[in-house]
Every structure is written in structure tokens, then in C-alpha cells.
C-alpha positions in Angstrom: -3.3 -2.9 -7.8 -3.1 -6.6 -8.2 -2.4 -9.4 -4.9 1.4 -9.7 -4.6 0.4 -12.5 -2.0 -2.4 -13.1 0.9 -1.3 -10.2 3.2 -1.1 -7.0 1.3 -0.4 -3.5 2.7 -2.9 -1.2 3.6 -3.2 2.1 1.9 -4.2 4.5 4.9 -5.5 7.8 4.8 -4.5 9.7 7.9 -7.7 9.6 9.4 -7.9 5.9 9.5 -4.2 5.8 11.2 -5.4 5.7 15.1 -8.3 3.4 14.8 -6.8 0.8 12.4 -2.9 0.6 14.8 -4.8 0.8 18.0 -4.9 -2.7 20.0 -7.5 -1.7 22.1 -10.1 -0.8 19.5 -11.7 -3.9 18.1 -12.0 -3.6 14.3 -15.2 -4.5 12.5 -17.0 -4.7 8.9 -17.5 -0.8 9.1 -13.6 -0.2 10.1 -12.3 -1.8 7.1 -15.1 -0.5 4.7 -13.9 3.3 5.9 -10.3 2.4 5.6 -10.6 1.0 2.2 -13.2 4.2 0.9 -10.3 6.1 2.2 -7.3 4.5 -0.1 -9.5 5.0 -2.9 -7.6 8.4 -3.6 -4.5 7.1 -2.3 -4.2 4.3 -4.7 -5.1 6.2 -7.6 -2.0 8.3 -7.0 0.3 5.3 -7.0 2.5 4.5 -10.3 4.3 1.4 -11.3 7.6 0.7 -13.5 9.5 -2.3 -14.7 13.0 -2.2 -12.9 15.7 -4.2 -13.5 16.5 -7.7 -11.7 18.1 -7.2 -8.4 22.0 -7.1 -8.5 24.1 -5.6 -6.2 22.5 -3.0 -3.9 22.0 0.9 -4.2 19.4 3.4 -5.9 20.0 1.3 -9.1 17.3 -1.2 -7.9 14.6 1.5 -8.3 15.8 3.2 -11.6 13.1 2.2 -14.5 14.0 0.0 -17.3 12.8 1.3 -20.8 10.8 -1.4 -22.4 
């Protein structure tokens, strides 16, 4: 997946959830390396489609454009 901007959403496997939304625990080098090992698989399971420019507003917005 390429940058959409500089903060891009995180991919979490549901062993990383706890750790990684927890404001107690203080993240570290080893934190984000196991949370981005674990959206390895995740990310390989996402897709992505042209659709058409926004107009309007219902499921339309997500329906793929043929190219």
C-alpha cells in the first residue's frame, strides 16, 4: 500500500490490539516491529478499485468503475 499522507492507519492483528491502544503501556522499537510483522498477512488480504468521483452520497461511492 502506498502513503496517502504522513499519518496512515495501522493494520492490527488482534494480538497487537491491547498493547498498541493502551495509554499506560509505553510503546517502543520492538512494539512497532511486532505490530507491523503482524499486518504482513493483513495487508496482503486487502484489494483496491477505481471508484467513481464523489457525487451525492450512498453505496454508489464504493461501486467499482470499469476501466
Amino acid at each position: 500500500m502506498r502513503p496517502l499522507r504522513d499519518r496512515m492507519p495501522v493494520f492490527l492483528a488482534d494480538e497487537c490490539v491491547g498493547k498498541w491502544i493502551d495509554p499506560y503501556f509505553t510503546g517502543d522499537h520492538a512494539l512497532v516491529q511486532a505490530v507491523s510483522a503482524a499486518a504482513a498477512p493483513l495487508a496482503d488480504d486487502l484489494f483496491a478499485y477505481p471508484v467513481a468521483p464523489l457525487s451525492g452520497d450512498g453505496p454508489n461511492l464504493i461501486r467499482a468503475i470499469s476501466r
